[in-house]
N, C-alpha and C positions, 0 to 999 in steps of 0.2 A: 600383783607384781608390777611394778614402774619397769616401761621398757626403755628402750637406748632411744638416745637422738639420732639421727643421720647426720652424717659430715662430720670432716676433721679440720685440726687448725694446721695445717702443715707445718715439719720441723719442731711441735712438740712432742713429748713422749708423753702417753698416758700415765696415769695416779692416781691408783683408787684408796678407798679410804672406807673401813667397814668400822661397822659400831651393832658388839655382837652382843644383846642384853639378857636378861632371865627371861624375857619375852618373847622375844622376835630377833632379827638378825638386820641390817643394814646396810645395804653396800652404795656406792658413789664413786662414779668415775668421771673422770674431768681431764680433757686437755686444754691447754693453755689458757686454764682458766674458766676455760668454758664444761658445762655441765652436758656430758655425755650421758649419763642415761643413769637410772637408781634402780634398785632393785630389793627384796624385801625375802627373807626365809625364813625358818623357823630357830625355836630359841637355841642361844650361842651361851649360857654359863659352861665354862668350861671345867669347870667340879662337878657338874649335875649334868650334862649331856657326855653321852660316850664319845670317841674317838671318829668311829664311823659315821654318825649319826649327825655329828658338829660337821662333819666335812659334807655330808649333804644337804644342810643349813647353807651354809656356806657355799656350795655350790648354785643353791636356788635364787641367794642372794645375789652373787657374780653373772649370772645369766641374765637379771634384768637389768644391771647396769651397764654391762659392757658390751657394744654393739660387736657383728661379726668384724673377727680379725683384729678387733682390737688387743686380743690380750699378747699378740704377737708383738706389740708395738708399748710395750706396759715399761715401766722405769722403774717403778716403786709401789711398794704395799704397805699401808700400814694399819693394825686391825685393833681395834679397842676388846680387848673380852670380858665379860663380869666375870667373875672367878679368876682370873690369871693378876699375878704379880712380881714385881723384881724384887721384893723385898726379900724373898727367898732365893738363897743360891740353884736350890733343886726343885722349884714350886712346881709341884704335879699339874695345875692349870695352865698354867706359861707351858708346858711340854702338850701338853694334850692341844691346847691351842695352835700350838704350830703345827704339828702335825697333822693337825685335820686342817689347816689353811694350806699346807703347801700340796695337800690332796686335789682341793677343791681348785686352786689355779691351775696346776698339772693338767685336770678336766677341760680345764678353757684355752688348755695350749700353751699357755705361761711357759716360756722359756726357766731352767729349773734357776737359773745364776739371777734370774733379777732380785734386785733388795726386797726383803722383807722384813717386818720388824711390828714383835706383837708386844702391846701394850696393855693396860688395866684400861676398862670402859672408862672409869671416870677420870685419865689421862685425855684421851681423845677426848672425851665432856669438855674439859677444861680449858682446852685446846681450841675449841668451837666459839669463845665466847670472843666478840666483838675486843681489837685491838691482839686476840692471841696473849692474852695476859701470863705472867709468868710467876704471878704473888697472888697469893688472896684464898678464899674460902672456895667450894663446889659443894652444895645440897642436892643430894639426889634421891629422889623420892618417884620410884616406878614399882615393879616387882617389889624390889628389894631398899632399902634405906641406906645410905652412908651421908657422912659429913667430912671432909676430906680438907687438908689445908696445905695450900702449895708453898714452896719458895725455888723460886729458879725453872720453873715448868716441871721442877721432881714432888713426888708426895715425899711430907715430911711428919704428918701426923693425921689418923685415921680416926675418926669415931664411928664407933657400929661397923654394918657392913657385915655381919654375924650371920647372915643367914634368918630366913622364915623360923626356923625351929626353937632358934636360941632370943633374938630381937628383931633384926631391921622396923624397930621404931618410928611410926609414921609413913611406913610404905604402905603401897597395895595390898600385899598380901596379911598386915597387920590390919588394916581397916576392916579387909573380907574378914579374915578368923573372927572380930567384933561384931559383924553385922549376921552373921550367922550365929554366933552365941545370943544378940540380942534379942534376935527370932525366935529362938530355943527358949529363953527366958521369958519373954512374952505368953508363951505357951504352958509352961509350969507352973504360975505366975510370981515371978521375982522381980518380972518386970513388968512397963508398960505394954499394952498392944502398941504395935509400930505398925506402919507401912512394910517394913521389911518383911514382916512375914510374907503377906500377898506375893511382895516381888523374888522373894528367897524360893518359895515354896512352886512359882510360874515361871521359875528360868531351870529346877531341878524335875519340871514336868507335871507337879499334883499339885497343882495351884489351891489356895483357902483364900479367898476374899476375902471373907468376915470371918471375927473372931469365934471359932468353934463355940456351940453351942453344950453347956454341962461339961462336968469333969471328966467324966467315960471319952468324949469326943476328942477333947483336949489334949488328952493322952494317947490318943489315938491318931492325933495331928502330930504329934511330938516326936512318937516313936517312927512316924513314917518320916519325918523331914532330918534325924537324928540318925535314920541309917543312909539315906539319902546322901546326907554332905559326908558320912562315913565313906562311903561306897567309893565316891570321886575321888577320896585320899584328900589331903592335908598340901601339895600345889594349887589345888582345884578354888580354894578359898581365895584367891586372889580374883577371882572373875569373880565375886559378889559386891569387889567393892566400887565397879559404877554403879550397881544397886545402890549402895548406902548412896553414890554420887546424886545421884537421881531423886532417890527420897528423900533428901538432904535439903536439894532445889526447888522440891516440891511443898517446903514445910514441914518435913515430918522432925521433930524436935529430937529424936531417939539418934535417929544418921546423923541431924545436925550436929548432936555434941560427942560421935565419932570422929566429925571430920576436924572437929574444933580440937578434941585431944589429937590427934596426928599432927597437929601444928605446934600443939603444946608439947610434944613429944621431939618433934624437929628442929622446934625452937632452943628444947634442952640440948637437944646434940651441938648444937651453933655456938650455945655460950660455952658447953666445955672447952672449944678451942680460942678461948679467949679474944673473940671478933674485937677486932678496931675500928673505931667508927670511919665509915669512909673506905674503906678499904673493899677491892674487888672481890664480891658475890656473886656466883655464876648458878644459877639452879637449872636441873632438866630431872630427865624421867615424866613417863606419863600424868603423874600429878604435879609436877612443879618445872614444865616448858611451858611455849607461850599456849595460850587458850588452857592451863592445865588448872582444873578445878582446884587445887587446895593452893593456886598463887593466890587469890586476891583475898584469901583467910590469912596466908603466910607474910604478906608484902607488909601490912603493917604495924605487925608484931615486929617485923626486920628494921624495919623503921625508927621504932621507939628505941632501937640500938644506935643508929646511926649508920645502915646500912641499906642499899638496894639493890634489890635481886635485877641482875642481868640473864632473862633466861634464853637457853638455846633449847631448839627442837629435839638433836641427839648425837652422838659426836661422829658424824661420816665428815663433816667436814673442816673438823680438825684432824682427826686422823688422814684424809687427803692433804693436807697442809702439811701433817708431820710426815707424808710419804717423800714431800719434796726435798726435805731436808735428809733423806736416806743416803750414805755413802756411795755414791755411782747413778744419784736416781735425778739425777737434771740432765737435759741436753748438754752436749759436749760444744755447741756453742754460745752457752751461756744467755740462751735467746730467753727476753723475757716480755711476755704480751699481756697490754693495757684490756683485755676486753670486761667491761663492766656492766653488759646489759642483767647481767643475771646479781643476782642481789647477793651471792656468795663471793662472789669472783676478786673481791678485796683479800678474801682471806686463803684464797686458792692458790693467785698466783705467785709465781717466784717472788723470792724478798728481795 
């Protein structure tokens, strides 16, 4: 967990900005521009995490970014969730969302009247990218996959976004389910031997090095790696795809054309919303922010459209941006500060 900074900027109000994913949780708080303190919890899908459970995310989260006393001095919240949406009038995630965020500041003293205002993860994403763009496309490719197309800073058309069970196409947890089956198959033999077994079979604790010796043994390797990924349930498949990541990097030709189809996969999701060339692309999630292994497979396929990926890390800091624009959530006198040592602080401070 990233703890607070020390000091304040006098006469601003704090503005935190959380980015709550299938993964992990985010939090970021900033005065006047300047970067008070981050902080890091457990996952925030607000369909697949309970009530309770999101508000102690969310709590853990809040705890390393907000230094003591700060939340007495707080202006505005604004939390990105995977699972929650406006595009329902009664979205069960948008509900569960708030409720376990106005938990979680209640815990850190949050006076209960300050603004809050919860949004969909891949708003704040989109929110995050260089300029605060208010048109153009978002690729997200972490846990979970969507394709997303903005107009006005609103979503106005969604590809994917279904969930592990049904598609998220070209995400993490589609690569793990792959790289685990491939393993499987290797072993039965429908497929090649891969690297992935060695590394599938030494991160679920009965490592195989080399490829079992006779069919007895085979079988035998099979059924233990086959109850194995059973055992861990069908989220757990998502931690195997730095595996594939790895064996991928390594040369293993099996992972590599895993990671080539999640591009080919992502890639479909992008033409169905009819991209224009030139126009704003914003990619994050663990595999398509900056350093994220499937960008420099994804960036020139994006290319041959006439597009480039602008990627952000994850959206705490558009969601702090959109806190500042919350109805009551600026200073009463309008104070607005230049500090730009921190490489965010463009998009932090007042407009």
């Amino acid at each position: 967990m990233a703890g607070p900074a020390s000091g304040t900027v006098d006469g601003e109000g704090v503005h935190v900005g959380i980015d709550a994913g299938g993964t992990r949780t985010r939090a970021l708080a900033v005065e006047g521009g300047r970067v008070l303190g981050r902080g890091t919890g457990g996952p925030g899908n607000a369909l697949s995490v309970a009530a309770p459970e999101l508000a102690d995310h969310l709590t853990a989260a809040l705890a390393g970014a907000l230094p003591a006393g700060a939340g007495r001095r707080l202006r505005g919240v604004v939390a990105g969730f995977a699972g929650a949406s406006w595009l329902l009038p009664d979205d069960p995630g948008r509900d569960t969302a708030l409720t376990a965020l106005r938990t979680a500041l209640a815990r850190h003293g949050v006076p209960a009247g300050v603004p809050v205002g919860v949004r969909s993860d891949v708003e704040v994403a989109f929110a995050a990218a260089p300029g605060a763009p208010g048109d153009g496309l978002l690729v997200l490719s972490g846990t979970g996959s969507a394709v997303i197309r903005f107009a006005a800073g609103q979503v106005v058309a969604t590809v994917d976004a279904h969930g592990w069970m049904l598609d998220d196409a070209g995400s993490g947890h589609w690569i793990g389910r792959r790289a685990g089956r491939a393993a499987l198959r290797a072993l039965d033999g429908r497929g090649p031997w891969t690297a992935l077994v060695p590394a599938v079979t030494a991160h679920l604790g009965d490592p195989v090095a080399e490829p079992p010796a006779g069919r007895r043994e085979r079988e035998r390797v099979r059924a233990r790696l086959l109850e194995a990924l059973i055992a861990r349930g069908p989220l757990a498949l998502a931690r195997l795809c730095p595996l594939a990541v790895a064996a991928a990097d390594a040369g293993d030709e099996v992972a590599a054309a895993l990671l080539d189809g999640a591009v080919e996969a992502l890639t479909e999701s992008v033409r169905a919303l009819d991209p224009v060339p030139g126009e704003t692309l914003v990619t994050t999630g663990g595999l398509l922010g900056p350093n994220g292994p499937l960008l420099p497979r994804l960036a020139p396929v994006l290319a041959g459209l006439g597009l480039r990926p602008q990627p952000v890390p994850d959206g705490t800091t558009g969601a702090a941006a959109l806190a500042r624009l919350l109805p009551g959530a600026r200073p009463a006198n309008g104070l607005r500060t230049d500090v730009t040592a921190d490489p965010e602080a463009e998009l932090l401070r007042a407009p």
